[in-house]
KOLZASE-912618 format. One line per field, with one value per atom (N, C-alpha, C): atom name; x, y, z. Coordinates in nm, 4 decimals. Layout:
// KOLZASE-912618
atom <- (CA	...)
c1 <- (X	...)
c2 <- (Y	...)
c3 <- (Z	...)
// end
This chain:
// KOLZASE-912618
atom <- (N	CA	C	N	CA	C	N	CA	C	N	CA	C	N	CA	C	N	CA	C	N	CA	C	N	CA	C	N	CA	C	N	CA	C	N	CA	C	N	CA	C	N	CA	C	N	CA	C	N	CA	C	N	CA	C	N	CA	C	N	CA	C	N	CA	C	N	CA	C	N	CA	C	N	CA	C	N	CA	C	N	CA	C	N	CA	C	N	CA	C	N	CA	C	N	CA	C	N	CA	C	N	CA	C	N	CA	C	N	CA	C	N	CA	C	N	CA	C	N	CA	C	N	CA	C	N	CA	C	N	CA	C	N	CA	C	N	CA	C	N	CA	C	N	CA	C	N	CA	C	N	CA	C	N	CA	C	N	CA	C	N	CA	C	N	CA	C	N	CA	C	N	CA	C	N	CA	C	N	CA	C	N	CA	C	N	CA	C	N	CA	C	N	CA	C	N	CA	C	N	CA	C	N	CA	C	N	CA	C	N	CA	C	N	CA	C	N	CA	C	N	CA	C	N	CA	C	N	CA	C	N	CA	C	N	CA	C	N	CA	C	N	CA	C	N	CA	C	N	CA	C	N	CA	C	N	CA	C	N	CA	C	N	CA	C	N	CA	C	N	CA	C	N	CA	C	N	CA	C	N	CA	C	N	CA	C	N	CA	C	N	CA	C	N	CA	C	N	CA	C	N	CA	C	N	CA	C	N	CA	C	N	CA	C	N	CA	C	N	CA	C	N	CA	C	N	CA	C	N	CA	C	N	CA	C	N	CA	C	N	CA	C	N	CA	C	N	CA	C	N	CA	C	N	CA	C	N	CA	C	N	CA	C	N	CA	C	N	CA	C	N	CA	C	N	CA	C	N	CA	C	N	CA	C	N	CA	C	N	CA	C	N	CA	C	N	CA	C	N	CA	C	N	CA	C	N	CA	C	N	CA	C	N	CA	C	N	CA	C	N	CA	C	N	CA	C	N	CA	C	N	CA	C	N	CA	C	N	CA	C	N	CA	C	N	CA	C	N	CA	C	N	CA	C	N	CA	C	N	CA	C	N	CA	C	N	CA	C	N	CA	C	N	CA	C	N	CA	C	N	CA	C	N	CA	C	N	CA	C	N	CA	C	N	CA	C	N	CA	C	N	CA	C	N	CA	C	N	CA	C	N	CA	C	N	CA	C	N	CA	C	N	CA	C	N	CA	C	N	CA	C	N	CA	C	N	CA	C	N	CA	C	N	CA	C	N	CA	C	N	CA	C	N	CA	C	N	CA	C	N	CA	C	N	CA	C	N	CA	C)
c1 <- (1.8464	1.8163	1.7372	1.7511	1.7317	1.5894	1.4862	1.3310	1.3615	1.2612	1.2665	1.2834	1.1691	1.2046	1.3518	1.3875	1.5458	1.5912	1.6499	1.6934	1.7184	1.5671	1.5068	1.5834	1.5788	1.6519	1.8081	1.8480	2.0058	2.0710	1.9460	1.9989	1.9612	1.8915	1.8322	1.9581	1.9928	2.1051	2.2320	2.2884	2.3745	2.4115	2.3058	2.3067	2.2535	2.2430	2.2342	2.3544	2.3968	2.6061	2.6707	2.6367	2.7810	2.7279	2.5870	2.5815	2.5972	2.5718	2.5991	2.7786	2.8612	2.9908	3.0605	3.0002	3.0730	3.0483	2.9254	2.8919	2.9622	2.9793	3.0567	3.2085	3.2870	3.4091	3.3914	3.3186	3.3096	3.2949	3.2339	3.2023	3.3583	3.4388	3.5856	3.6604	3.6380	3.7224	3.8017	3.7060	3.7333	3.8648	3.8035	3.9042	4.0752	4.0704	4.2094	4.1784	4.2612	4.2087	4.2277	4.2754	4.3575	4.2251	4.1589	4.0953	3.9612	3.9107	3.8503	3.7986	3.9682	4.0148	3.9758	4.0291	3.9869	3.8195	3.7728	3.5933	3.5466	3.5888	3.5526	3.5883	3.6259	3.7253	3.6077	3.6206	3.5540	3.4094	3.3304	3.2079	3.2101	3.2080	3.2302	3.2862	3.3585	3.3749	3.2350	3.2293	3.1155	2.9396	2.9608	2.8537	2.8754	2.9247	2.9930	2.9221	2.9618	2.9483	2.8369	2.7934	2.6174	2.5558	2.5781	2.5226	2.5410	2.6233	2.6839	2.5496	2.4816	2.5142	2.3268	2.3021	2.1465	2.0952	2.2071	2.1298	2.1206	2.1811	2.2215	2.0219	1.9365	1.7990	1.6999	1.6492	1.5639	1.4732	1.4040	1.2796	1.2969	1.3968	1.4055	1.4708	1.4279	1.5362	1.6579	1.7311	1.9059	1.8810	1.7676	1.7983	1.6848	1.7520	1.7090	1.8201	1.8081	1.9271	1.9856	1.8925	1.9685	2.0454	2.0497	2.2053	2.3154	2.3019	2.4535	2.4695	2.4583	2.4711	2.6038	2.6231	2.7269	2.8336	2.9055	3.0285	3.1476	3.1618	3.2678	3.2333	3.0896	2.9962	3.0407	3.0357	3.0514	3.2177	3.3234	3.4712	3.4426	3.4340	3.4266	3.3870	3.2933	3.2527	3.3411	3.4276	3.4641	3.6026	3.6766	3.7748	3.7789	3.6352	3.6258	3.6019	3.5998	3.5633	3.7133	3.8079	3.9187	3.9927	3.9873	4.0694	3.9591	3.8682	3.8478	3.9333	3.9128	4.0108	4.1949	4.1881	4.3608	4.4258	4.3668	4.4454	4.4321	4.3709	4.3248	4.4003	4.4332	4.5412	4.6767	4.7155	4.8352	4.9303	5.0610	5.1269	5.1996	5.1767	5.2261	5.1298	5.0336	4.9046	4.8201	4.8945	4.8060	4.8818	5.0168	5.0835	5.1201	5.1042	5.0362	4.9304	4.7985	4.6680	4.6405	4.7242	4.7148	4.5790	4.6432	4.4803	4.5550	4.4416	4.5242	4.4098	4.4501	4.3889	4.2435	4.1763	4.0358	3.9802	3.9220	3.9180	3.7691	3.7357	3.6083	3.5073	3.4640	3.3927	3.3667	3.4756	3.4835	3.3877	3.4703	3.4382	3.2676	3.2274	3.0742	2.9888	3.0492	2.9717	2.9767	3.0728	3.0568	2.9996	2.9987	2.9523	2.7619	2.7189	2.5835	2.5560	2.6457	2.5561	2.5426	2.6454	2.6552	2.5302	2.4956	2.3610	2.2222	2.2320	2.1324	2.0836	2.2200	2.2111	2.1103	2.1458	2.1052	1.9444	1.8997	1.7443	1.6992	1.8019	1.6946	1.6606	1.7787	1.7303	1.6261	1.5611	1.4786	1.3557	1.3568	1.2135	1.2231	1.2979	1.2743	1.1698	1.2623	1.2209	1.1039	1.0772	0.9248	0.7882	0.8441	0.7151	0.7275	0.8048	0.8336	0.7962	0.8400	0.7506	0.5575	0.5601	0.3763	0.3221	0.3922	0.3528	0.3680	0.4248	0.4090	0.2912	0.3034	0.2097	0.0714	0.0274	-0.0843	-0.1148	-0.0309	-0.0225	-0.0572	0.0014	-0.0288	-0.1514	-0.1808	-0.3476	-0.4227	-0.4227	-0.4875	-0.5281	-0.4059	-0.4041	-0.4480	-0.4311	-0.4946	-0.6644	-0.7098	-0.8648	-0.9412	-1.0487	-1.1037	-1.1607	-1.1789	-1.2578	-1.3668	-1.4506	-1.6342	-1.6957	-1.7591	-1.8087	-1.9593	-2.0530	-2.1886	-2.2490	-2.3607	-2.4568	-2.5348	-2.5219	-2.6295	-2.7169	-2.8297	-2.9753	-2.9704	-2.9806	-3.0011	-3.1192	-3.0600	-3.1835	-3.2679	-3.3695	-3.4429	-3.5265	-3.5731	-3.6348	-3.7404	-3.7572	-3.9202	-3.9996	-4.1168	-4.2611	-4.3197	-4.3156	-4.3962	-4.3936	-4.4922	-4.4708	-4.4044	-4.3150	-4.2597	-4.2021	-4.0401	-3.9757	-3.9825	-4.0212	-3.9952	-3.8665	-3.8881	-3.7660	-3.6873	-3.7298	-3.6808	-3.6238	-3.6088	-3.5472	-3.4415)
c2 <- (3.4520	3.5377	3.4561	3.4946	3.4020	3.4681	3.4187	3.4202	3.4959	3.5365	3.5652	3.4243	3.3144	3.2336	3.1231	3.1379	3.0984	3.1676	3.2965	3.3619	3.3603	3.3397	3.3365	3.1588	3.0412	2.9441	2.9373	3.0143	3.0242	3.0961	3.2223	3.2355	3.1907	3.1136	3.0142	2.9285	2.8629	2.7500	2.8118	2.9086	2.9830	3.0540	3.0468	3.0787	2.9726	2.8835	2.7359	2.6874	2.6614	2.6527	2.7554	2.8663	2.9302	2.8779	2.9274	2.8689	2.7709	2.6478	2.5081	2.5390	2.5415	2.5729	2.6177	2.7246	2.8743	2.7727	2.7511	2.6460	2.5264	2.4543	2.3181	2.4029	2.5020	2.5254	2.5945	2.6819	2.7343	2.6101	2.4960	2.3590	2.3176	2.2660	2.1981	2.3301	2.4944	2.5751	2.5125	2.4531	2.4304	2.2834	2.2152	2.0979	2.1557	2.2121	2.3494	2.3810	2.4901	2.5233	2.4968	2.4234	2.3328	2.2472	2.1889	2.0782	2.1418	2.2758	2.3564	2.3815	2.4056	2.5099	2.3596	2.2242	2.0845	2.0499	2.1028	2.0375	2.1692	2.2515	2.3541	2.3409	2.2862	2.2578	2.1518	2.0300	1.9017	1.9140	1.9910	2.0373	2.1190	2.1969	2.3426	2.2591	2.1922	2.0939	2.0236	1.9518	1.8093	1.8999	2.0356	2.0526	2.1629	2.1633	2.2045	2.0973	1.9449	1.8578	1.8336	1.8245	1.7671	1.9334	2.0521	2.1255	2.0690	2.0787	2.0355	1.9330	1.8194	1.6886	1.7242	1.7948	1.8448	1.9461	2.0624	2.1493	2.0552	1.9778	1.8977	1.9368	1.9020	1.9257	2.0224	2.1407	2.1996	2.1523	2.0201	1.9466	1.8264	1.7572	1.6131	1.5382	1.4568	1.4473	1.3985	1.3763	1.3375	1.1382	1.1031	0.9459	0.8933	0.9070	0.8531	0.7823	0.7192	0.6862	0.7669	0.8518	0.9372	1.0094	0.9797	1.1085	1.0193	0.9022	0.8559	0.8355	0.8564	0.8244	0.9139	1.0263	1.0940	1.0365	0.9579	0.9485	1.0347	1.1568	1.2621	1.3575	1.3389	1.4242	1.3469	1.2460	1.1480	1.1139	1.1006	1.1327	1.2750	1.3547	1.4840	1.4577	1.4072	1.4307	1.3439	1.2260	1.1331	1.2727	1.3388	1.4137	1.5028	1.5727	1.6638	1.6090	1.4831	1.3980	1.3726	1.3395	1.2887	1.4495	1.4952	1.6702	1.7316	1.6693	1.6611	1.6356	1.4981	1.4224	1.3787	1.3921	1.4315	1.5220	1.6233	1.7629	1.7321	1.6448	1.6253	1.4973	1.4396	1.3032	1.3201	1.3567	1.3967	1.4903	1.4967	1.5539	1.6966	1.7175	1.8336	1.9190	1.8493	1.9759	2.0033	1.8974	1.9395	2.0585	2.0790	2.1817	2.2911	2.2763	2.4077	2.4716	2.4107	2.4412	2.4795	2.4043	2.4089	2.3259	2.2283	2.1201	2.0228	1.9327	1.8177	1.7004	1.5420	1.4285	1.4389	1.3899	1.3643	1.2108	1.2062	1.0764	1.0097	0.8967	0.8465	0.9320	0.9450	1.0065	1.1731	1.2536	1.3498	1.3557	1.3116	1.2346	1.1970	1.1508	1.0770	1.2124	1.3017	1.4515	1.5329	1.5277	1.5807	1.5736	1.4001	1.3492	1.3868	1.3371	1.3682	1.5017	1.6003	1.7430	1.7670	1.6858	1.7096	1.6458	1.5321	1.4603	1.5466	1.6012	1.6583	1.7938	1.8430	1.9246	1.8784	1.7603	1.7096	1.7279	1.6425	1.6620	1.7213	1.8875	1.9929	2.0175	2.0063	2.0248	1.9365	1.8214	1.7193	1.7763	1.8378	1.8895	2.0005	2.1101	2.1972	2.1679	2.0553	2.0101	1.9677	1.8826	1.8140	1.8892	2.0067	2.1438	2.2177	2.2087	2.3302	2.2237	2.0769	1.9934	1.9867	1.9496	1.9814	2.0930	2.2112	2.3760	2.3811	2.3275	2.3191	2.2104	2.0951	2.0399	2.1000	2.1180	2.1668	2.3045	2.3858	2.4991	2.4824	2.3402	2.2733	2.2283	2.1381	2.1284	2.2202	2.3325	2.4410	2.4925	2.4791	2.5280	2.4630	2.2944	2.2104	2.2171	2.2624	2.2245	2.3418	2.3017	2.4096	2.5125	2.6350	2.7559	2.7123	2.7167	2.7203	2.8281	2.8806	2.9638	2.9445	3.0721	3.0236	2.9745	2.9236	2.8655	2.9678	3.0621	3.1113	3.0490	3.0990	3.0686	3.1398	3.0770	3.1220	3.1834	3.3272	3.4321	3.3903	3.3915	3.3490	3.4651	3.4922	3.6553	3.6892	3.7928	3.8223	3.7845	3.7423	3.7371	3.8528	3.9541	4.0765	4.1569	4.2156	4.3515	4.4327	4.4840	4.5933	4.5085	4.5245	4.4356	4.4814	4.4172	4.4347	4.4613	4.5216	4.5431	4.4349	4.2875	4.1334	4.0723	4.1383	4.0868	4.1430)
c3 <- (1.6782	1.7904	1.8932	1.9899	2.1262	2.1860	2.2162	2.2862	2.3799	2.4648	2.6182	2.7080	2.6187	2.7070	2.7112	2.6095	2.6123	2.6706	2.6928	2.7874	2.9147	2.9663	3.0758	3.1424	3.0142	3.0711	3.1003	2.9922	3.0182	3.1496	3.1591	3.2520	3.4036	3.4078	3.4928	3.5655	3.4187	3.4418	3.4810	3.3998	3.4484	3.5790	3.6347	3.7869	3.8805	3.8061	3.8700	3.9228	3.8142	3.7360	3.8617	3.8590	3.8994	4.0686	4.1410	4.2686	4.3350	4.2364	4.2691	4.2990	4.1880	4.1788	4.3032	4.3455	4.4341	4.5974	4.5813	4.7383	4.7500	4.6546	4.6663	4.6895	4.6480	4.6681	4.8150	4.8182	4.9975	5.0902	5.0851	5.1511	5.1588	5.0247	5.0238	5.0932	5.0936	5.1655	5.3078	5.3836	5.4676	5.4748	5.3799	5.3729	5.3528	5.2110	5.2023	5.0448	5.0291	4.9591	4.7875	4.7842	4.5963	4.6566	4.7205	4.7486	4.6675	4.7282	4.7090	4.5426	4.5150	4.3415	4.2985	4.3427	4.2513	4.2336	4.3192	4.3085	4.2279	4.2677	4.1540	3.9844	3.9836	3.8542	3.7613	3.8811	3.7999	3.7948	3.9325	3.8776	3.7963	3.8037	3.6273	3.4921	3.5347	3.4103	3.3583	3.4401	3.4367	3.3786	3.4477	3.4454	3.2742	3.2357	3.0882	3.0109	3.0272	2.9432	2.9800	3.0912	3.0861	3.0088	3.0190	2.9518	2.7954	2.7179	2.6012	2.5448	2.6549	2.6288	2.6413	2.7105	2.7037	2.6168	2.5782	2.4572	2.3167	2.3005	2.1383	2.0919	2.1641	2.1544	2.2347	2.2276	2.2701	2.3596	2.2769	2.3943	2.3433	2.3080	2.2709	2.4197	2.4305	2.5780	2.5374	2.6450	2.6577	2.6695	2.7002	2.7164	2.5939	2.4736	2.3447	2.2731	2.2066	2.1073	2.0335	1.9756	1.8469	1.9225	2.0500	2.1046	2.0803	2.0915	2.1141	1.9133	1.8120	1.7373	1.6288	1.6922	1.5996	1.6936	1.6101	1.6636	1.7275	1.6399	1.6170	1.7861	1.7835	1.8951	2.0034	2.0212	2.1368	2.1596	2.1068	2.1022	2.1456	2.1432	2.1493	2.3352	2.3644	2.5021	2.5544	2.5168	2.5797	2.5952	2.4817	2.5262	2.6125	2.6681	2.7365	2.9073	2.9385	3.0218	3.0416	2.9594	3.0000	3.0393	2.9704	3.0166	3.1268	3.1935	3.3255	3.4176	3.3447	3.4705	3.5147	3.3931	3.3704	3.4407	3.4503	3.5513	3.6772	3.7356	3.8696	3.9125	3.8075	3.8383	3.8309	3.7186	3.6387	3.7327	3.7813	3.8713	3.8151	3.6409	3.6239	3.6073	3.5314	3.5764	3.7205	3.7453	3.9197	3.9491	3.9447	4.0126	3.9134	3.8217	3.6975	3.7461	3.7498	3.7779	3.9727	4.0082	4.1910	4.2273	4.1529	4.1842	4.2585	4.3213	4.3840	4.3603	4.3475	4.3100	4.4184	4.3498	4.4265	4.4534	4.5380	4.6270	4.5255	4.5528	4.4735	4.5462	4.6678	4.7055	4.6508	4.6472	4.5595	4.4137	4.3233	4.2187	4.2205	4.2671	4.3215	4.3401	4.4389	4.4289	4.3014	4.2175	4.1337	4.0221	4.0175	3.8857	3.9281	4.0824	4.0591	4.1196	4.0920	4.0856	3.9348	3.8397	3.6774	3.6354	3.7176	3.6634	3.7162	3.8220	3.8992	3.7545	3.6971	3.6463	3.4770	3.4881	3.3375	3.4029	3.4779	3.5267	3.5359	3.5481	3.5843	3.3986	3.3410	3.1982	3.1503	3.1714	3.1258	3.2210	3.2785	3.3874	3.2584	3.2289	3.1391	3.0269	2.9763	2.8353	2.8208	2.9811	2.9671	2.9635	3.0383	3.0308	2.9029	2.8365	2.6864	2.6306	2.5688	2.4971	2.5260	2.6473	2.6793	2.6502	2.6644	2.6102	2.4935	2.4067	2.2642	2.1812	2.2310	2.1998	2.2185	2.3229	2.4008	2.2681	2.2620	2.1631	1.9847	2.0065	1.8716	1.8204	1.9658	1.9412	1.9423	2.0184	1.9762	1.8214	1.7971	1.6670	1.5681	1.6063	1.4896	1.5115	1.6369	1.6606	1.5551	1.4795	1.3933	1.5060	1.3936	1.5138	1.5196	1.6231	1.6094	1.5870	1.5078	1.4950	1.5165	1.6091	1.6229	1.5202	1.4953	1.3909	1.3404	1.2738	1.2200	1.0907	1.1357	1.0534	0.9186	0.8118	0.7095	0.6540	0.6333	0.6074	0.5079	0.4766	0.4142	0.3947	0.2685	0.2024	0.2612	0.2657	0.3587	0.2514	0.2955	0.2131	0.2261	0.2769	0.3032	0.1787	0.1488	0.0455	0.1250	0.2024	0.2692	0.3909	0.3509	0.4760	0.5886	0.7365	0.8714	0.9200	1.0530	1.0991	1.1052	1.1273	1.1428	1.0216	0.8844	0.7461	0.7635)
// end
């Protein structure tokens, strides 16, 4: 079961995702419109796999080693990278899909709104790692409790109000 504050990120990103998306295709509208349906395509793609490629860890970041280490995981992204780009090259799925080839410059916008997207996840991670730690030390620091004085018995034949 998912936090508030997971929630609160998904749906963060998710409306990151679809606005980034919806503006870059209203921007290519004007160019025409397969030009449009194509940048829509490879960002929503790209930004799939940089999602993919940033949840693998909660607050671990994305530029460590232990990401690149499952092989099966990494084939896996290399296939979803190529069925990116395949429909956008390829002349029967271009006109299946109503996509059309994209220029390097294209390509270049898309790849760094997919990266822009990874950063916003590593700004995430870097405040939920410090909020946990910070939470941690809390928890490791002992309580203080005031010092009290050890009572010590009255000497009086008949205790005071002060025993």
């Amino acid at each position: 079961m998912l936090s508030r504050v997971q929630w609160a990120r998904l749906i963060f990103i998710g409306l990151l995702v679809a606005v980034a998306t919806l503006t870059l295709e209203t921007v290519y509208t004007a160019t025409s419109t397969a030009a449009a349906a194509t940048m829509g395509f490879a960002v929503f793609s790209l930004f799939n796999i940089a999602m993919g490629l940033s949840s693998r860890s909660e607050t671990a970041t994305l530029f460590q080693m232990s990401t690149v280490t499952d092989r099966r995981q990494l084939g896996l992204y290399g296939l979803a990278l190529l069925l990116t780009f395949l429909p956008t090259e390829l002349g029967l799925t271009q006109r299946i899909l109503g996509l059309v080839p994209l220029d390097l410059n294209q390509w270049l916008v898309a790849i760094g709104l997919a990266i822009a997207l990874v950063l916003v996840y590593e700004v995430m991670k870097f405040f939920l790692r410090r909020s946990r730690s910070r939470s941690h030390e809390a928890a490791a620091l002992p309580t203080l409790r005031p010092h009290r004085r050890k009572r010590l018995p009255c000497v009086r034949a008949r205790p005071c109000v002060h025993c």
